[in-house]
N, C-alpha and C positions, 0 to 999 in steps of 0.2 A: 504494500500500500504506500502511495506516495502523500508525504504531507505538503503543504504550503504554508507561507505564513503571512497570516494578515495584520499588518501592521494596526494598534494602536496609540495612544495618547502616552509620554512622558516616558519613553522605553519600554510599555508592555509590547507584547508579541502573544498571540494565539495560533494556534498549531492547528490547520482542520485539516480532512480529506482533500485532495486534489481534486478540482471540478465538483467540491458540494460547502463553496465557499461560504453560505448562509446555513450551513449545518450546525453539526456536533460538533465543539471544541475538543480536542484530542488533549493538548495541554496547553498552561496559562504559564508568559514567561516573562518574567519583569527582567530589565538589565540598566546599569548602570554607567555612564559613560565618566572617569575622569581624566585631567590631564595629568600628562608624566613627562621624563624626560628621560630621551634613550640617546645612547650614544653611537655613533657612527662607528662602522666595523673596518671603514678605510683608513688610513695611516695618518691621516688630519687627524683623526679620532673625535670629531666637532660634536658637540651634544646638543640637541634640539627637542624643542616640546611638540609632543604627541598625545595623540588619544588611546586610551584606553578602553575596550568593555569590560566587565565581569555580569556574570548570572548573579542577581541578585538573590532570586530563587525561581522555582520550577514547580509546579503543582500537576499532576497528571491523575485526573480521576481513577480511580480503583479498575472501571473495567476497561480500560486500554493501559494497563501496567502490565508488563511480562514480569513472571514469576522466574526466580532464578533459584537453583539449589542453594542451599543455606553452608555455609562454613563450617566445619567441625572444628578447624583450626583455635587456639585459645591462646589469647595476648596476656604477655607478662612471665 
């Protein structure tokens, strides 16, 4: 199944089927835009301000979550 994403207001994003754009939302995705400042990997080595995203968070309702095996592994 192919998703798309329909842009909304202040960084949300919603996730539906492809071609059923007034549909079921698959998942709700907020995201965060700030600046930062990276450095050039050429031998000026110049540093300049850029953008950044991060996933603020992600919400996917229960029935379109794939279920994964669980871990037996134990931390510590």
């Amino acid at each position: 199944m192919l998703l798309d994403v329909v842009a909304g207001v202040d960084g949300n994003r919603v996730f539906v089927k492809r071609g059923d754009e007034d549909g079921e939302a698959y998942s709700y995705v907020e995201t965060t835009r700030r600046d930062a400042f990276a450095k050039d990997s050429s031998e000026d080595g110049k540093v300049r301000k850029v953008n950044i995203y991060a996933v603020t968070y992600c919400i996917t309702p229960s029935q379109h979550r794939r279920s994964f095996p669980s871990s037996k592994s134990s931390f510590g």
